[in-house]
C-alpha positions as CSV (number, residue, x, y, z in Angstrom):
1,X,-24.0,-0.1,-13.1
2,X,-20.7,-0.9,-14.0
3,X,-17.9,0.1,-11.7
4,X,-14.1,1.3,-12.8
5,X,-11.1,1.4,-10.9
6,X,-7.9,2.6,-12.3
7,X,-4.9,0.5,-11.4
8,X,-1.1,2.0,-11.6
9,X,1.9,-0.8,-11.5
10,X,-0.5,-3.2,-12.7
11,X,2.3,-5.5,-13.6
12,X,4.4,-5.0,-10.3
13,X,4.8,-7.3,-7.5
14,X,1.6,-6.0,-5.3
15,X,-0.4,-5.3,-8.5
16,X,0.3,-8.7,-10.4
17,X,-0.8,-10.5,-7.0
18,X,-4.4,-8.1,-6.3
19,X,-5.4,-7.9,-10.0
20,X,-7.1,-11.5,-9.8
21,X,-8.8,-10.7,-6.2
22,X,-10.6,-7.7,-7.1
23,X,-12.0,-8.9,-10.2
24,X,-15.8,-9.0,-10.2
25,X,-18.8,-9.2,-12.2
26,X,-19.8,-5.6,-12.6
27,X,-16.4,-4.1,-12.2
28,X,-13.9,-3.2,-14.7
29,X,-10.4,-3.3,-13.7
30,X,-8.7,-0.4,-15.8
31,X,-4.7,-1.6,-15.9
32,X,-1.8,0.9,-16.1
33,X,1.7,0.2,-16.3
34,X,5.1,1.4,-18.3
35,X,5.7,-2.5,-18.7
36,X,3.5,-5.1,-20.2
37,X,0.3,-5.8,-18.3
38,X,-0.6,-9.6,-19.4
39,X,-4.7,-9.7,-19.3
40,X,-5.6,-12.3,-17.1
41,X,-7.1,-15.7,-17.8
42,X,-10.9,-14.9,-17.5
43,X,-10.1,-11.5,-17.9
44,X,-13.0,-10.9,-20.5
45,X,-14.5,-7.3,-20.4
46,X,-13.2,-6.8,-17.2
47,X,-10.1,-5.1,-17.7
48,X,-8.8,-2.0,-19.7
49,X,-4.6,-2.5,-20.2
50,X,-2.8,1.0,-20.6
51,X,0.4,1.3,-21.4
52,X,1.8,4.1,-20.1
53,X,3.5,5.9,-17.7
54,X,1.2,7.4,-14.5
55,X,4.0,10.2,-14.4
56,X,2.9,11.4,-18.0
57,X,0.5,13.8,-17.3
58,X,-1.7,13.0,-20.6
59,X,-1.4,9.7,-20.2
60,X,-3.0,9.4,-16.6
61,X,-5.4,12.5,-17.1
62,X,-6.8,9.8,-19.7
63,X,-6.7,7.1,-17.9
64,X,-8.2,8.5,-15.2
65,X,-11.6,9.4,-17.3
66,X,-14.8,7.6,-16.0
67,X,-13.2,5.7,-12.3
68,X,-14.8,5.5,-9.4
69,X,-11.7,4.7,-7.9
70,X,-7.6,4.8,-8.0
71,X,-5.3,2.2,-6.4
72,X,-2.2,3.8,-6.8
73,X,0.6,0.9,-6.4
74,X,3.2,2.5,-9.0
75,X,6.7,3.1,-7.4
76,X,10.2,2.1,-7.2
77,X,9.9,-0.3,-4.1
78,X,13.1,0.3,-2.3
79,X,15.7,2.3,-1.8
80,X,17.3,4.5,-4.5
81,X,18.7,7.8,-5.0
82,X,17.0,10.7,-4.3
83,X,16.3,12.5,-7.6
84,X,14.8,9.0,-8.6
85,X,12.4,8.3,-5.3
86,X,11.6,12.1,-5.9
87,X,10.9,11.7,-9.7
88,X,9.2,8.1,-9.2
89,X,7.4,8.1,-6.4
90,X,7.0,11.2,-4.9
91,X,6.1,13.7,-8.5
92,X,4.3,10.2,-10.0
93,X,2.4,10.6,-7.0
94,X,1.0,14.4,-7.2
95,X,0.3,14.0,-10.8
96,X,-1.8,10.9,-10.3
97,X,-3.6,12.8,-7.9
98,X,-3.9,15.7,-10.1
99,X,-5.2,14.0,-12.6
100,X,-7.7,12.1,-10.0
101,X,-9.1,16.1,-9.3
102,X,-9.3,17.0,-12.5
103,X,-11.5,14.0,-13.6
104,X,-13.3,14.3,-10.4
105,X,-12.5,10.8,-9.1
106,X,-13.8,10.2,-5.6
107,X,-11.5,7.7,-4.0
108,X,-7.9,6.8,-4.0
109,X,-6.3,4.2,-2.5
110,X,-2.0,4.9,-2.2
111,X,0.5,2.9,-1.7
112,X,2.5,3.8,1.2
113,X,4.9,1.3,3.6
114,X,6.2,0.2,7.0
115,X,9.4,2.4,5.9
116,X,7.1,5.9,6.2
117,X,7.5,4.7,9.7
118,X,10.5,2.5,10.0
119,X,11.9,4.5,13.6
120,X,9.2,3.8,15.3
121,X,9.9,0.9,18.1
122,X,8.3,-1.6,20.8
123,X,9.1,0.8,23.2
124,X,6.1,3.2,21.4
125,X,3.3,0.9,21.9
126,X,-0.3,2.2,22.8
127,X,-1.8,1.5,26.3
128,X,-3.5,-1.6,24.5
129,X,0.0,-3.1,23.4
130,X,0.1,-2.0,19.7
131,X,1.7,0.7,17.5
132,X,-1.3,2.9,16.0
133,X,-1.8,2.8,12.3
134,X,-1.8,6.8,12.2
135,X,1.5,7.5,13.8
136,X,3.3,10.3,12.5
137,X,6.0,9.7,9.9
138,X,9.7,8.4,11.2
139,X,11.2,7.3,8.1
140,X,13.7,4.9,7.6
141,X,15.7,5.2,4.5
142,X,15.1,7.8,1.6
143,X,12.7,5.0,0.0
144,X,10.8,5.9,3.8
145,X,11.1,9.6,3.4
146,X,9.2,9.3,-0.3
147,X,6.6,7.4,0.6
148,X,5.8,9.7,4.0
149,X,5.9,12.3,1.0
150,X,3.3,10.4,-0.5
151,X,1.1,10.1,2.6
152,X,1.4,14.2,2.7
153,X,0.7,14.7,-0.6
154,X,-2.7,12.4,0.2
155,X,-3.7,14.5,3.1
156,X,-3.3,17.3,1.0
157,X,-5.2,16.5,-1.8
158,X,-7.9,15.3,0.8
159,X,-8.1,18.4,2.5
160,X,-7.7,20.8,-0.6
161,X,-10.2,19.4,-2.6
162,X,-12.4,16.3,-0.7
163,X,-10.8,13.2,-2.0
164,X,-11.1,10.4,0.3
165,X,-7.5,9.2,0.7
166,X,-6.5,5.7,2.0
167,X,-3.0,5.4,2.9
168,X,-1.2,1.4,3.6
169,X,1.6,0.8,5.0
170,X,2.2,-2.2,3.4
171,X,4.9,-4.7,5.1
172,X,6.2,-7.8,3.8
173,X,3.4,-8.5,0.7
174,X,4.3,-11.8,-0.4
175,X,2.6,-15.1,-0.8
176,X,4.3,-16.3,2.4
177,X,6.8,-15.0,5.2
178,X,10.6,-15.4,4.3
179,X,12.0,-14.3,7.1
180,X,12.0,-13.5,11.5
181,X,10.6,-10.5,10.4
182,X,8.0,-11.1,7.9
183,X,6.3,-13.2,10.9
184,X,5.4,-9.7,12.6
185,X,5.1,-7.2,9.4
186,X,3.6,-10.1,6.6
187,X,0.3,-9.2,4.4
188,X,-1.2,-12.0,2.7
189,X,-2.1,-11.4,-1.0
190,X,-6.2,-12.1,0.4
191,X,-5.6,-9.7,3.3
192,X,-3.9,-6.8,0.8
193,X,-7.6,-7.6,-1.5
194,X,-9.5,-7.7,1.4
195,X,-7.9,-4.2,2.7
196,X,-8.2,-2.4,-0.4
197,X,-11.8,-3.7,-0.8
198,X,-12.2,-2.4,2.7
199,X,-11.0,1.5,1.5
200,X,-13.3,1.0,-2.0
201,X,-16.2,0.5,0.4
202,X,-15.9,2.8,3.3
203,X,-18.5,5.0,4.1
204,X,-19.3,8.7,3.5
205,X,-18.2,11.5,4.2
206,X,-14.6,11.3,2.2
207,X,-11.7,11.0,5.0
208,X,-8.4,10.9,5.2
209,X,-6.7,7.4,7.0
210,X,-3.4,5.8,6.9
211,X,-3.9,2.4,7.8
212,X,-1.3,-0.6,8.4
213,X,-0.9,-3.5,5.3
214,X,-0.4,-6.4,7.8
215,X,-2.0,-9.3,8.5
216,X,-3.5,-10.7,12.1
217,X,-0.6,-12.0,12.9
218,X,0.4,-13.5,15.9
219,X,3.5,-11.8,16.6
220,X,2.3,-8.5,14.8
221,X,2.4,-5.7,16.9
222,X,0.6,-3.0,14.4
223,X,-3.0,-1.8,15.5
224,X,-5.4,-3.2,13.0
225,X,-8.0,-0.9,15.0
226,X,-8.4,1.4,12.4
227,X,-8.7,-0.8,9.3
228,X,-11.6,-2.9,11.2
229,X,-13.3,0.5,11.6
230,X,-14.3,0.3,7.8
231,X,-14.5,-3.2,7.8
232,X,-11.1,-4.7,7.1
233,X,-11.1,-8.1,8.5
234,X,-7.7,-10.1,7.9
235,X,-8.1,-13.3,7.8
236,X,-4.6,-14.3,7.6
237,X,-1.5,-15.1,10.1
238,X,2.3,-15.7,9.4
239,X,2.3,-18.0,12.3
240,X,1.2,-20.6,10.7
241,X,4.8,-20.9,8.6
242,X,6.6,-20.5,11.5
243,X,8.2,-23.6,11.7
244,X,9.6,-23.5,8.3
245,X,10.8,-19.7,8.6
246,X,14.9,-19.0,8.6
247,X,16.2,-17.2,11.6
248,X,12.9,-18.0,13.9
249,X,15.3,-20.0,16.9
250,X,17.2,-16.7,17.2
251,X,13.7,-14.5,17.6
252,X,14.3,-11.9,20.4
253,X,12.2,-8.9,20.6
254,X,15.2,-6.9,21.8
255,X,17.5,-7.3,18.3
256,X,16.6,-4.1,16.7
257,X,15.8,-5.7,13.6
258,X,12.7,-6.7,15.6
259,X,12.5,-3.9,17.9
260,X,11.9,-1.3,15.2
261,X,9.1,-1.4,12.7
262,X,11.7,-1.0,9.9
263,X,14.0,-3.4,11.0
264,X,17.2,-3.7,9.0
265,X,16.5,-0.8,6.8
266,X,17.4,1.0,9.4
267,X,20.2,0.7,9.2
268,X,20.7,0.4,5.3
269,X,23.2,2.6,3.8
270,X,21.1,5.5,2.3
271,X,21.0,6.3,-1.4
């Protein structure tokens, strides 16, 4: 039987870099995005490209016909004004997810971030030396507050009407570190497949989770506890670019760029 999962932001930055991993025999990849979506090279019958916008309630209702699944990765990915981040990311969201209930989709996978949680410090580690994945929202920067928007508007829709909801807090998704930072908060492109093919698998009954998007990496400092409970298993670790990474002589755990999970958005002029 043929499996379908619905993909918004297809042609962004984190979907153009999953869309090759979670192709599969037996799967059908359905793409959605405003902008162009370029099929891929052994694409075949395995993708659907939609051109649309998920915020266009007709558009995504259709769109939405027939999946097993949603990844929702559609956004604006950093700061902005409000009205926008509310527009974009926050009323996209609801009406992807209303669209999801009235299809009767199952699963949905959300893109969330690090910034739902940006205040949150070394100083708040569990009693086995790492921040858990479900903290409550501290966000760092308006871009912060939508997306912990997001993450309630998941739990909602869970507990309303029995969607199981995976939340990621993605950090730095990118082929490799860039910076101090990214060697704590970096997620490989294999690790972000192999986490949202973790959330498209995890068992009965439907639940609600917000988990961290980070690697296993050696300076990370983010419980990957609760993804490994439905089976993610990075594979990955920035330390292994260390050496070529700006900034690392000057790595001090008490600059709060590295003290806080949200680093310098924390203190980023908001708006």
């Amino acid at each position: 039987m043929t499996e379908r999962i619905l993909i918004t932001g297809a042609a962004g930055r984190i979907g153009s870099a999953l869309r090759p991993l979670l192709a599969r025999p037996g799967r059908v990849l359905r793409l959605l995005d405003i902008n162009e979506v370029k099929p891929g090279e052994d694409s075949e019958d395995g993708e659907e490209i939609v051109t649309a916008s998920y915020a266009d309630p007709k558009a995504i209702n259709e769109a939405c016909e027939d999946v097993d699944a949603v990844v929702h990765l559609g956004g604006k990915p950093g700061e902005g004004t409000w009205e926008e981040l509310a527009e974009v990311n926050v009323e996209g969201t609801r009406q992807v997810l209303d669209a999801a209930v009235r299809q009767g989709v199952p699963r949905i996978v959300l893109a969330s971030s690090i910034h739902a949680a940006g205040f949150w410090t070394r100083d708040d580690l569990g009693p086995d030396g790492f921040l858990p994945a479900g903290v409550a929202p501290r966000p760092d920067t308006l871009y912060g507050v939508s997306k912990a928007a997001v993450e309630g508007l998941g739990s909602l829709y869970h507990s309303r009407f029995g969607i199981d909801v995976s939340c990621l807090r993605f950090g730095a998704y990118r082929a490799e570190p860039l910076s101090a930072v990214d060697l704590t908060v970096w997620i490989s492109h294999e690790d972000g497949a192999r986490l949202v093919e973790a959330c498209l698998a995890a068992p009965a009954p439907a639940a609600f989770r917000v988990l961290w998007g980070i690697s296993a990496n050696t300076r990370g400092w983010f419980s990957l506890a609760e993804g490994a409970a439905i089976g993610y298993r990075p594979e990955d670790d920035a330390e292994r670019f260390a050496p070529d990474v700006a900034g690392i002589e000057r790595f001090d755990w008490s600059d709060p760029v590295l003290h806080r999970v949200g680093g310098g958005f924390c203190a980023m002029p908001l708006g």
